[in-house]
C-alpha positions in Angstrom: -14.3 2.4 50.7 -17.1 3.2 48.4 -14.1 5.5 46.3 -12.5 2.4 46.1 -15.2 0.3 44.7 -15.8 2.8 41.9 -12.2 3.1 41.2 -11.9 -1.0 40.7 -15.3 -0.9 38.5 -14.3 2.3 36.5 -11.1 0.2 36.2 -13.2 -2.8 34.7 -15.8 -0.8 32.3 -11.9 0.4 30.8 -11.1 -3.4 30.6 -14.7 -4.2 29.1 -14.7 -1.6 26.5 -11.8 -2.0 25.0 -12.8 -5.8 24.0 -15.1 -3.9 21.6 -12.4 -2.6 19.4 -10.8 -5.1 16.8 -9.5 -8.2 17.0 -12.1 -8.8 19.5 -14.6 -6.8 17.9 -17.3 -7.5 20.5 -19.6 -4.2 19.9 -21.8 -5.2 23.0 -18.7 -4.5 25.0 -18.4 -0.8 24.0 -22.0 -0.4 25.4 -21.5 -2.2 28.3 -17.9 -0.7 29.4 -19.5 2.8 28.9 -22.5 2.3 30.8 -20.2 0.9 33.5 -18.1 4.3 33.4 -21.5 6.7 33.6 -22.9 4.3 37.0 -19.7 5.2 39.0 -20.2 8.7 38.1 -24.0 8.3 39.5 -24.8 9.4 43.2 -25.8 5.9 44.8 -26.8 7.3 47.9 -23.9 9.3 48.7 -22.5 12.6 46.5 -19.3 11.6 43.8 -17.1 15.0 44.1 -15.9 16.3 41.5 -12.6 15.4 42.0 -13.2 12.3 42.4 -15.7 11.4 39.1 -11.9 13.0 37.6 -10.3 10.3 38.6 -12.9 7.3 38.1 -13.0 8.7 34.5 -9.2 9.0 34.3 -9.3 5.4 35.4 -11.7 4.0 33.1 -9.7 5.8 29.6 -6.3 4.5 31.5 -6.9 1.2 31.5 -8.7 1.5 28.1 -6.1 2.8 26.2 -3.3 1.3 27.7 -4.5 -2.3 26.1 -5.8 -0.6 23.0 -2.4 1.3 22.2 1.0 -1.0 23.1 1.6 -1.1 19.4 3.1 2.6 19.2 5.6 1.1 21.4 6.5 -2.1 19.7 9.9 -0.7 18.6 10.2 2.6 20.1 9.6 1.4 24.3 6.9 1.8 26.5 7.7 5.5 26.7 5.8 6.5 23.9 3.0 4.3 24.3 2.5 5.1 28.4 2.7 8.7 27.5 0.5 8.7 24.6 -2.4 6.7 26.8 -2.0 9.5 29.7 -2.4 12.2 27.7 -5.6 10.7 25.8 -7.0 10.0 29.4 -6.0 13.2 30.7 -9.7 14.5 28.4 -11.2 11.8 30.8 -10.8 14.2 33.6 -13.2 16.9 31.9 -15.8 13.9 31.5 -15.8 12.5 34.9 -16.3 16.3 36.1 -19.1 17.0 34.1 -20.3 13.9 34.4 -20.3 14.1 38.1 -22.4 17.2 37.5 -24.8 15.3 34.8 -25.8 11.9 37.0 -27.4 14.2 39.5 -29.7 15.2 37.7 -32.8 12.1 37.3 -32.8 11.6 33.6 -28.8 12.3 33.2 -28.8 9.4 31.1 -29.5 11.2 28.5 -27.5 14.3 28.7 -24.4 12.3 29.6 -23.7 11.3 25.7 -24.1 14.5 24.4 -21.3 15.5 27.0 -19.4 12.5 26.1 -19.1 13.4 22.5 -18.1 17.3 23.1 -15.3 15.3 25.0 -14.3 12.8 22.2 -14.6 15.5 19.8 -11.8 17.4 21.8 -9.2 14.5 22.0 -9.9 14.1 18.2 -8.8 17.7 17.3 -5.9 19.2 19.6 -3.5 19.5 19.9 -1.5 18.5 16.9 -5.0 17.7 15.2 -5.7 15.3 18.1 -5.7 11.6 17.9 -8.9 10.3 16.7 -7.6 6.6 16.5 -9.4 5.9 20.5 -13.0 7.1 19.0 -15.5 4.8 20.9 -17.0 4.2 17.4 -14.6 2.4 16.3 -16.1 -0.6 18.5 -19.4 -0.9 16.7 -18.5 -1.8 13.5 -19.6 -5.1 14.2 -23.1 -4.3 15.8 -26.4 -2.2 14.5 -25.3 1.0 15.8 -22.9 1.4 13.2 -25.7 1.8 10.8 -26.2 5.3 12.4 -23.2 6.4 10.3 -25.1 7.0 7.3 -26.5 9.8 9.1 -24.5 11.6 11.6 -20.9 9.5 10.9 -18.4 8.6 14.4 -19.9 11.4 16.0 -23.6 9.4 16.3 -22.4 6.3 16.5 -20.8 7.0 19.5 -23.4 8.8 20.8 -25.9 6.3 20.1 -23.2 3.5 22.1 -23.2 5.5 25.1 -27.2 6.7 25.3 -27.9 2.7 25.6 -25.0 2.4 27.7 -26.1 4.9 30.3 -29.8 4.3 29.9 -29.0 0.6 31.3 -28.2 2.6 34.8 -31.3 4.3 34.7 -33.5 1.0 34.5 -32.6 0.8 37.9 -34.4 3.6 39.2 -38.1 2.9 39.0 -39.4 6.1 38.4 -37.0 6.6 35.7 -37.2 3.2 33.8 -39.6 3.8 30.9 -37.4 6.4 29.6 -34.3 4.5 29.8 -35.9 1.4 29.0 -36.5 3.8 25.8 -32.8 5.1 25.4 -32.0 1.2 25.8 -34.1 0.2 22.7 -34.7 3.1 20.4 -30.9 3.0 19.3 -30.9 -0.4 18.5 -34.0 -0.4 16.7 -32.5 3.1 14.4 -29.6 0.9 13.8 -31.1 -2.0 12.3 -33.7 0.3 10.3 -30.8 2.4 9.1 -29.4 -1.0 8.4 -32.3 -1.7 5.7 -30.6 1.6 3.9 -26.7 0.8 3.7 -25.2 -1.1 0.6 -27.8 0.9 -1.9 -27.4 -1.1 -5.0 -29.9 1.4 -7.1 -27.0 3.7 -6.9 -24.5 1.3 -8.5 -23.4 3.0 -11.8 -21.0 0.2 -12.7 -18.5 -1.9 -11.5 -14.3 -2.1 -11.6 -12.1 -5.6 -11.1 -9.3 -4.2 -8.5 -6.0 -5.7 -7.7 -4.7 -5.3 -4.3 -0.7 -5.9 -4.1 0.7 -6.6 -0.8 4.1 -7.1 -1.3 5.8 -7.2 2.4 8.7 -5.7 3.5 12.5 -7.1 4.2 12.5 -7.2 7.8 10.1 -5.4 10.6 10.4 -2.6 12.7 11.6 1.3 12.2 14.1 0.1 9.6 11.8 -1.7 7.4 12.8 0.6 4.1 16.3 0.7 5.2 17.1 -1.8 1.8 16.8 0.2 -1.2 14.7 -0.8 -3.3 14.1 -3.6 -1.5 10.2 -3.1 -1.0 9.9 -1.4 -4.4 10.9 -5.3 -5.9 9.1 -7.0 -3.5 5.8 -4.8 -5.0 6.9 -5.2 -8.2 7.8 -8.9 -8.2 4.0 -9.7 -6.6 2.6 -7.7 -9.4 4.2 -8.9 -12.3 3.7 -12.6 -11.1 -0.7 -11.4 -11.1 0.0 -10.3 -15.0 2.0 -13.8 -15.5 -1.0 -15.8 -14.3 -3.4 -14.2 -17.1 -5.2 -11.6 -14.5 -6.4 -8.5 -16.0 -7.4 -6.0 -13.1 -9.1 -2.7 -14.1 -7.1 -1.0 -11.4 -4.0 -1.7 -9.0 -3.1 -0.8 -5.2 0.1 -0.6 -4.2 0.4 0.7 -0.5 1.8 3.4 1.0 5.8 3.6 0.8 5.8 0.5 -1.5 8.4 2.3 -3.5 10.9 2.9 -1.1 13.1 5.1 -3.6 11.1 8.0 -5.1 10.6 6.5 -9.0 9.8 10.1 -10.3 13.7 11.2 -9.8 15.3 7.6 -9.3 15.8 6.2 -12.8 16.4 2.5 -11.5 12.9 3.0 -9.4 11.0 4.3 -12.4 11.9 1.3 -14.8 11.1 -1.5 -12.0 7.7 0.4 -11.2 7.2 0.7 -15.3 8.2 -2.8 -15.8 5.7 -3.5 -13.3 2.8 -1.2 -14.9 3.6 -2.4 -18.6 3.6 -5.8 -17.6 -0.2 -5.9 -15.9 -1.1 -2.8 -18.4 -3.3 -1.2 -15.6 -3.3 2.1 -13.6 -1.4 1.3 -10.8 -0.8 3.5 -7.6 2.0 3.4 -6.0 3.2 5.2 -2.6 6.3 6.9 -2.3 8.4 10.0 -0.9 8.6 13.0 -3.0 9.8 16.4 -2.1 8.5 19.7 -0.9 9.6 22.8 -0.7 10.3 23.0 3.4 9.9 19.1 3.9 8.5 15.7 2.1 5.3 14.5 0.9 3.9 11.1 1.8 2.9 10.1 -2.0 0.0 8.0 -3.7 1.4 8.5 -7.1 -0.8 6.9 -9.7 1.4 5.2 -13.5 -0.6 4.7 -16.3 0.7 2.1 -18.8 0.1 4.7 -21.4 0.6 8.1 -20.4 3.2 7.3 -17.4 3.1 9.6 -14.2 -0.7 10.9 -13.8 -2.3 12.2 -10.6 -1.3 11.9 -6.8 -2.6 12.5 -3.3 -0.5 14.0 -1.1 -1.2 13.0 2.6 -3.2 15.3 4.6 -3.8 14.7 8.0 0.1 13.2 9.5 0.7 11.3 12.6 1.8 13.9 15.2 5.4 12.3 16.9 5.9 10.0 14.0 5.4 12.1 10.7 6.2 15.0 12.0 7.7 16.6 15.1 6.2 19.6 17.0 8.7 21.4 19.3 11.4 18.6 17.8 14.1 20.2 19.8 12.3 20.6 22.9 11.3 16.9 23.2 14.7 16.0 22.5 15.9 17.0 25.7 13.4 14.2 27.2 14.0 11.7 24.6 16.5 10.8 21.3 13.8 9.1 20.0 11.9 12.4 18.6 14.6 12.3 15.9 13.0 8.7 14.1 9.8 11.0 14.1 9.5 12.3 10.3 10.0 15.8 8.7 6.5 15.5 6.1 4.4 18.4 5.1 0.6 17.9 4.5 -0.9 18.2 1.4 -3.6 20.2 0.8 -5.8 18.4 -2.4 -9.4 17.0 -2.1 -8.2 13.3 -1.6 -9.3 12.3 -5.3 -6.8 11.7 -8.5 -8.1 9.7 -12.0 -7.3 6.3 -12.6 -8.2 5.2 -15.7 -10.9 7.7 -16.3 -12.4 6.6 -12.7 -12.2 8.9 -9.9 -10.9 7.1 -6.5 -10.6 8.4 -3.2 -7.9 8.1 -1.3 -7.4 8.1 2.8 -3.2 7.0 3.4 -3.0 5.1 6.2 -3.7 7.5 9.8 -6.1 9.5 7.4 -8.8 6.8 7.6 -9.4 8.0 11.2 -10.4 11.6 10.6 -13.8 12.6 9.1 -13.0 15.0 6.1 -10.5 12.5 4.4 -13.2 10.3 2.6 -16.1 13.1 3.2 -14.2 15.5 0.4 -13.5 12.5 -1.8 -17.1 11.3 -2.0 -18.1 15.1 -2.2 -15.6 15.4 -5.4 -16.9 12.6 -7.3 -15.1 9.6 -6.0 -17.0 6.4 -6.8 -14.4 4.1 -5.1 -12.3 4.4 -2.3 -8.3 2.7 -1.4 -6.6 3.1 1.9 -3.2 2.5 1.3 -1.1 1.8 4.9 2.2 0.1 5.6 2.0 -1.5 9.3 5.3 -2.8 9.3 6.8 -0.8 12.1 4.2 -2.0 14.2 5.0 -5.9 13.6 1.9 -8.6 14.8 0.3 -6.1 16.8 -2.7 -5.1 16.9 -2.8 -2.0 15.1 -3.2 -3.3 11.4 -6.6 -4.4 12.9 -7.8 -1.4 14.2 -7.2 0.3 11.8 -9.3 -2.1 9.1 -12.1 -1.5 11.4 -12.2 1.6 10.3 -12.2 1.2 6.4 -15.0 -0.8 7.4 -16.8 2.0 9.0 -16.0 4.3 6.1 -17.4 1.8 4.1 -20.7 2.3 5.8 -20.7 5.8 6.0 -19.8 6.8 2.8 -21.7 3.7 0.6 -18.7 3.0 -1.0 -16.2 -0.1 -1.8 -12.4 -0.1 -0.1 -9.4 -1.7 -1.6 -7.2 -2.1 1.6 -3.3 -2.2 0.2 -0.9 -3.1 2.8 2.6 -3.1 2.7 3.0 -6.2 5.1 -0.6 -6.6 6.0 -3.5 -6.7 6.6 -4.9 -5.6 3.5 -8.1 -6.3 2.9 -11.1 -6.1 0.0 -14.0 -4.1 2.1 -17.9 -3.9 0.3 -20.3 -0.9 0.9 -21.7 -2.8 3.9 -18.7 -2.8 5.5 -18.3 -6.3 5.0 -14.3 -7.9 4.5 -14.9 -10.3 1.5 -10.8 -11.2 1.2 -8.4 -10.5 3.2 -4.7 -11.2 3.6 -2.1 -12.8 6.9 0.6 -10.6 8.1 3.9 -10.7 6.4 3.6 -12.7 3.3 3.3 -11.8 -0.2 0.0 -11.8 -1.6 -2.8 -10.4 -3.7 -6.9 -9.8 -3.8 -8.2 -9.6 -6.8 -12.5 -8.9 -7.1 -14.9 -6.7 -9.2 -16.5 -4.1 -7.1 -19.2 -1.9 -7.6 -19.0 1.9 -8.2 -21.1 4.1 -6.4 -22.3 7.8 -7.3 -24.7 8.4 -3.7 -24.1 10.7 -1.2 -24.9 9.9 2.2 -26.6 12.3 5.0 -22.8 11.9 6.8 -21.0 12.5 3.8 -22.9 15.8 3.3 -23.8 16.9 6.7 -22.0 14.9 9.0 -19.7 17.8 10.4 -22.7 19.8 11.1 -24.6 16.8 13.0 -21.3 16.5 15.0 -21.8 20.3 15.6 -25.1 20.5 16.6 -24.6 17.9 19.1 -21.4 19.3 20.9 -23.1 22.4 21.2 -25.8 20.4 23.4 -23.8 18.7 24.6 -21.9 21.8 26.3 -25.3 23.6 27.1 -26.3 20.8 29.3 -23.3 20.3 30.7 -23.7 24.3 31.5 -27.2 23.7 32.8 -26.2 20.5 35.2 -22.8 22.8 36.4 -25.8 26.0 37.2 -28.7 23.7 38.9 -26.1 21.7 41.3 -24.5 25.3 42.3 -28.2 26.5 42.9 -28.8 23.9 45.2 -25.3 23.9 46.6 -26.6 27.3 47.6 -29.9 26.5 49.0 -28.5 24.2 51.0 -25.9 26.3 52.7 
């Protein structure tokens, strides 16, 4: 019975934590559905097994990202998405077991978020360069902890989330309550004080007025850039109607595959997206398709007024299963729908080009969600950053959300402005605080238009983020070591 019990809470801390993550955004949640998951791993007077904590963690990531994910199904089936949330809870299993291990020891409070980050670090990186979209982080962009990013990035954050989460369990035990009464408060009080830090306007070293185009798309789903050209006018008509009404941006966003025919080989394309350019007389960048030698780029392709065709980012990190297909013809014997999955290469620049003589970071779309994207960027001189996306396949779900969260926390981390260019929505004007000053509804044309500043700082995070996120995998592993060696040495005794 008591199996049961932990099942239906583990079940419920899932449930909880995912009200965390955006729309919801309530950042308490995360802290609380976390510290849920860590008490039904804890021995209240009877031993979890091991197999057992397995599945109460398996339970809890279930449930969490079956209601965080039904957007990769919206027009491909539940399939996709009910496969895609097992195989990110399948990690779960390696943090119940050494979880298990962890809350019997007295103070495992604070070894279990060390534990838990090796864990998210893992789902985050394999296979496929892992799925980093379910980070825990994600959920605090709304509360103090995401302050922490400044110094250690995701990685702390999260950390920091589930140390206060776990230390609420061990209030409970008298002779362990100051310390967790410690791990409780200590996070919170970092955050705000890291809080006094972010948005540094001494390193300001100018500003830029910025023009975000959303120009929406002919019809949802798959087949959104199934009309040729279709999405290329739409762009184009939005833009030259901002130069019509006497608005002179510095710079313009278009999003990514805004130009559904490459312009760099289509001579129709090139003269709407130069009409376009020459009619606003601004750098504007514009996403599109363009070829590689054993595949396709995804494009950010920036036009000057004045010189025409400049510099482009080609996308790094791809969506595994929708950009490009691993094993392709092996999953087709499960599925026909591995053949809508993409055939794109990844590029390998440093996420920077020149627009108008101002460098500007770029993270397309999925690439806002892994570390290195906007890291490199900021590390290469970029004093503004754009994260060009087109949500259209996913229609009014909740993904376009989710994934402005996360400009938001890049935002933070980095100390720098996002321009948020969407091809249907929601796109978004996001300042160094992380705070949305515009932002746009789902399918409709519009634009945001705002003078932002330019920044030349380099966070802690930005510079040694990746080695933070080292340092505390590697402790988190050692004492997951040391709580697997001290319960077989008493396993022993006792026999």
């Amino acid at each position: 019975m008591h199996l049961l019990l932990r099942l239906l809470a583990a079940a419920v801390s899932g449930f909880i934590t995912y009200a965390s993550y955006e729309p919801l955004g309530w950042w308490v949640a995360g802290v609380l559905g976390v510290g849920l998951l860590y008490a039904c791993l804890v021995p209240w007077g009877r031993r979890v097994q091991l197999w057992a904590g397995a599945l109460i963690a398996f339970v809890h990531s279930v449930i969490l990202y079956l209601l965080l994910l039904p957007w990769v199904g919206e027009f491909v089936g539940a399939v996709p998405y009910v496969a895609l949330s097992i195989a990110c809870a399948i990690y779960a299993l390696l943090t119940g077991v050494g979880g298990v291990w962890i809350a019997r020891w007295r103070y495992g409070f604070l070894a279990f978020p060390f534990f838990y980050v090796a864990v998210e670090f893992l789902r985050s990186s394999m296979p496929f360069g892992g799925f980093s979209w379910v980070r825990l982080a994600w959920g605090q962009v709304n509360g103090p902890l995401v302050n922490l990013s400044v110094w250690g990035g995701p990685a702390l954050v999260t950390l920091a989330a589930v140390l206060v989460g776990a230390g609420l369990t061990g209030l409970y035990y008298r002779r362990t309550r100051v310390i967790a009464a410690g791990a409780v408060i200590a996070p919170l009080i970092l955050g705000l004080i890291a809080g006094i830090g972010v948005n540094r306007p001494d390193a300001t070293v100018g500003s830029v007025d910025v023009a975000a185009i959303q120009g929406n798309v002919p019809r949802m789903g798959l087949d959104t850039h199934t009309q040729e050209r279709a999405v290329l006018r739409n762009h184009a008509r939005v833009t030259e109607e901002l130069a019509a009404s006497g608005a002179e941006p510095d710079l313009v966003f278009w999003p990514e595959n805004s130009s559904d025919v490459n312009p760099l080989t289509n001579e129709e394309a090139g003269a709407i997206v130069d009409e376009a350019v020459q009619a606003i007389d601004a750098p504007v960048m514009v996403g599109t398709i363009t070829g590689a030698e054993d595949g396709t780029y995804n494009t950010m392709q920036v036009f000057d007024p004045v010189t025409g065709p400049g510099e482009d980012h080609h996308k790094r990190f791809l969506v595994p299963f929708g950009e490009w297909m691993p094993y392709r013809d092996f999953f087709r014997n499960f599925s026909e729908l591995v053949d809508y999955a993409g055939n794109f290469v990844p590029g390998d620049g440093n996420g920077v080009v020149d627009m108008g003589g101002l460098p500007v970071g770029v993270a397309t779309c999925y690439e806002v969600a892994y570390d290195p994207a906007y890291r490199t960027a900021v590390l290469d001189g970029a004093q503004i950053l754009t994260t060009p996306t087109n949500n259209a396949t996913f229609g009014f779900t909740d993904q376009t959300y989710q994934q402005l969260a996360m400009s938001r926390f890049r935002a933070i981390e980095t100390d720098r402005a996002v321009v948020v260019a969407a091809t249907s929505g929601t796109s978004a004007i996001v300042h160094p605080d992380g705070t949305v000053t515009q932002d746009t509804n789902l399918f409709e044309p519009a634009v945001l238009q705002e003078t932002l500043p330019l920044r030349d700082s380099v966070t802690f995070a930005v510079r040694h983020g990746e080695k933070v996120q080292l340092a505390l995998i590697i402790i988190g592993l050692f004492l997951v070591l040391a709580a697997w060696w001290t319960n077989r040495r008493r396993s022993l005794r006792s026999e």
